[in-house]
RODO-2510 file (C-alpha; in nm, 4 decimals, decimal comma):
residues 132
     n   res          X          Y          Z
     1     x     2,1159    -0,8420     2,4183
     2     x     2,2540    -1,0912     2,2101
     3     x     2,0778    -1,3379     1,9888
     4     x     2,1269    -1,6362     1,8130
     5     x     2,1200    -1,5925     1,4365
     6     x     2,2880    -1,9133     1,3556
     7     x     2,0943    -2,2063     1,2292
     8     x     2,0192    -2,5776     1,4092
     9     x     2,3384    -2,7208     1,4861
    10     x     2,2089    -3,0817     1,5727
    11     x     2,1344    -3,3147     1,3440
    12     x     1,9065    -3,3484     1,0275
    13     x     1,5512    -3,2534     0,9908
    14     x     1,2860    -3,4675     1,0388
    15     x     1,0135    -3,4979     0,7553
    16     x     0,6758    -3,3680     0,8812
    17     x     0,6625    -2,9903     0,9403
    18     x     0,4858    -2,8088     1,1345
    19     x     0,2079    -2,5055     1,0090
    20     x     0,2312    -2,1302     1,1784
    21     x     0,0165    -1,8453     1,0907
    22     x     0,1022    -1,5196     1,1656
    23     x    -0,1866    -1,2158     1,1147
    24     x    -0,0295    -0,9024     1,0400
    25     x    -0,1929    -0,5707     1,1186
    26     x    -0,0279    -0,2245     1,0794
    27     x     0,3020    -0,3412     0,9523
    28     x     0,5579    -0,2154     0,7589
    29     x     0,7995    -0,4029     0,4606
    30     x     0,9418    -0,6413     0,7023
    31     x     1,0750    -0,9497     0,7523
    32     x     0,9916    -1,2611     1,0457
    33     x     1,1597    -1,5697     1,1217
    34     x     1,0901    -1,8500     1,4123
    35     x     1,3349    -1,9938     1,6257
    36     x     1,3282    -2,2717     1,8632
    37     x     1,4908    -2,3393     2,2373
    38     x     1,4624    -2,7357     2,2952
    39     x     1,5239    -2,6856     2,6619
    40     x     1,2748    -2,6088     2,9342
    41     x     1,4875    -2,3056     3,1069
    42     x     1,5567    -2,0727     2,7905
    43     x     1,8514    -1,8160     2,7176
    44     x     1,9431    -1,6155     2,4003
    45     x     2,2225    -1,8557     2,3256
    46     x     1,9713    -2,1368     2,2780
    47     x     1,7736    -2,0304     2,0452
    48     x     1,8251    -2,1679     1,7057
    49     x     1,6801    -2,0649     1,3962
    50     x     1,4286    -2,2853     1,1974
    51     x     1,4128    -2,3678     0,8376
    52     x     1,0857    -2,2562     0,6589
    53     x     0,9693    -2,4751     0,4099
    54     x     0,7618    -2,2954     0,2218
    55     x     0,5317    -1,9772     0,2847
    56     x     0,2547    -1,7533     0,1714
    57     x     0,4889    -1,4667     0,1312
    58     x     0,8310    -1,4106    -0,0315
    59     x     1,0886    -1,5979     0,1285
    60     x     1,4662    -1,4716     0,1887
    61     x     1,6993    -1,7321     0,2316
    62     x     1,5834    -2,0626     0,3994
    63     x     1,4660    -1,8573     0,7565
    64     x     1,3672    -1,5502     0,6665
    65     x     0,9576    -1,4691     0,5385
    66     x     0,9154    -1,1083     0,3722
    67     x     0,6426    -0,8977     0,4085
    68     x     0,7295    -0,6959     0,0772
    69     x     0,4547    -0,3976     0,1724
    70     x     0,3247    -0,1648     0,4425
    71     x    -0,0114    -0,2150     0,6086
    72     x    -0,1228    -0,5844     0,4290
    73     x    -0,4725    -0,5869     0,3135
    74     x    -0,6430    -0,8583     0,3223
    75     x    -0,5427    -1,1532     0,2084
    76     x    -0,1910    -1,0555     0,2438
    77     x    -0,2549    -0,9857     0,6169
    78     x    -0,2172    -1,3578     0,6809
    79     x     0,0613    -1,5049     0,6479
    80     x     0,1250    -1,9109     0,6518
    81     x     0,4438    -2,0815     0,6790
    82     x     0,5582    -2,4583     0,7048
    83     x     0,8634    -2,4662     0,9433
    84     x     1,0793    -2,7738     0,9751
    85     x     1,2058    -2,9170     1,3036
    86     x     1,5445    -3,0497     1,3958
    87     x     1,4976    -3,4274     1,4046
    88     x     1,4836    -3,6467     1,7552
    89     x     1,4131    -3,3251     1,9829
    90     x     1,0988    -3,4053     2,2202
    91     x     1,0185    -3,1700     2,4858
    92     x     0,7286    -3,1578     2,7257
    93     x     0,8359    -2,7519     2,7299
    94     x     1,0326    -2,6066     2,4495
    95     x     0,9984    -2,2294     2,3527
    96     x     0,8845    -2,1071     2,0087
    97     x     1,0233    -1,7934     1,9303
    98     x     0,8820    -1,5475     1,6684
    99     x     1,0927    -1,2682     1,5730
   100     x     0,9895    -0,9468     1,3256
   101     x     1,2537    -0,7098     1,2193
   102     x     1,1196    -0,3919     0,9843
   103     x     1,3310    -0,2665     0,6947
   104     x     1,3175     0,0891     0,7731
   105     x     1,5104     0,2777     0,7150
   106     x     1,4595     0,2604     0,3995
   107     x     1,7472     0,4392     0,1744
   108     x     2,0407     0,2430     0,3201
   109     x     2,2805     0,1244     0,0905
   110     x     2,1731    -0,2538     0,1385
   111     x     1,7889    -0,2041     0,1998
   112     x     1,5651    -0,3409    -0,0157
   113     x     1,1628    -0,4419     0,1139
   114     x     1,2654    -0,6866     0,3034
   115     x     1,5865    -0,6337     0,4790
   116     x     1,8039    -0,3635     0,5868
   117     x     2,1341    -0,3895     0,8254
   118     x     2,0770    -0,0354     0,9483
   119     x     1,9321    -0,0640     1,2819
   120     x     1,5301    -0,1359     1,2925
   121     x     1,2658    -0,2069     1,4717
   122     x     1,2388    -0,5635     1,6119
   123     x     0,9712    -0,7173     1,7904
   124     x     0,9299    -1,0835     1,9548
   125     x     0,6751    -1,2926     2,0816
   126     x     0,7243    -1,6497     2,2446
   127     x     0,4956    -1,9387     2,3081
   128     x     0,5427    -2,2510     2,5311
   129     x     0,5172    -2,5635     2,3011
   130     x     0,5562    -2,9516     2,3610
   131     x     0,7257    -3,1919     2,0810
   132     x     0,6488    -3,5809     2,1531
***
């Protein structure tokens, strides 16, 4: 399946972000990252990855939130971020994509608790949103 990885190509972000929460139960040293389809029929090829602003976890690079430990207790089991949208999209029905990769195996040459490039685990969820 192929997947967008590449960041918004349009134009410049606008200023107000938006919140996400994300409560984590069982996981593993991990990373997530959100992505966003601005078109009502979605594919893999229009996704585009969001920029998070800030978080309640680690952050690696601008897209990528860490989860730097197995099996969060609380309050590391919730996990806040502040993404930022492109600028001038509206939608009555875009697609919010959230996408968690784990780090395991861990022992590969570039893992560390928060990425590996050894194959892993990945798991997605998707919600329906509108922008106005």
């Amino acid at each position: 399946m192929a997947t967008s990885w590449n960041p918004w190509p349009g134009p410049p972000y606008i200023w107000t972000p938006i919140n996400h929460t994300t409560h984590l139960i069982g996981m593993t040293t991990s990373h997530f990252q959100m992505e966003l389809c601005a078109q009502e029929q979605e594919t893999n090829n229009c996704f585009n990855l969001l920029p998070v602003v800030s978080a309640s976890q680690p952050l690696r690079g601008e897209y990528q939130v860490c989860i730097p430990f197995d099996n969060p207790a609380p309050p590391n089991d919730i996990v806040t971020v502040r993404l930022q949208l492109p600028a001038g999209v509206r939608c009555s029905r875009c697609t919010l994509r959230w996408t968690y990769r784990t780090s395991y195996p861990n022992g590969a040459p570039d893992w560390n608790n928060c990425y590996t490039a050894a194959p892993a685990q990945t798991f997605r969820n998707c919600a329906d949103i509108s922008i106005n």
